[in-house]
C-alpha positions, 0 to 999 in steps of 0.5 A: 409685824406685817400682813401679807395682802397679795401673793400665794402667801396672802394673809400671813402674819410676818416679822421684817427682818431687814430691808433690800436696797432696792426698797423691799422688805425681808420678812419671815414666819419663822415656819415656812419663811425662815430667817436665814432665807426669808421671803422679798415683799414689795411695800406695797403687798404687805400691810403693817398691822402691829409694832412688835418687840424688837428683837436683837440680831443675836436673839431672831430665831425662827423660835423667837419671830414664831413667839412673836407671831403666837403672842400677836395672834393670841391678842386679837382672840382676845379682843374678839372675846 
């Protein structure tokens, strides 16, 4: 799980779904960044905030990386309470 801290799409919670040659992240939210195109982030513009389960390749779906996102969102409520 990863954070976006620069760009348009700044404090987004993301899933990596894969990496470029080039050093890049692939990371998608399963709503606006899907996972059959999902959004290039330089390491330096992401934060990793969480080690989330690993999803099979069979098994991302945006329905699964959106669970994924819901759960994490769901256990900082409850920490803060």
């Amino acid at each position: 799980m990863v954070e976006s801290v620069a760009g348009r799409d700044r404090g987004m919670y993301a899933y990596v779904v894969g990496k470029t040659e080039d050093g890049m992240l692939l990371v998608a939210d399963g709503r606006l960044r899907k996972v059959e195109s999902p959004k290039r982030k330089k390491l330096k513009h992401i934060r990793f905030i969480a080690e989330a389960p690993r999803l099979e390749e069979e098994k991302m779906t945006n329905r699964s990386i959106r669970e994924v996102i819901h759960e994490y969102k769901e256990s900082l409520d409850n920490k803060e309470e």
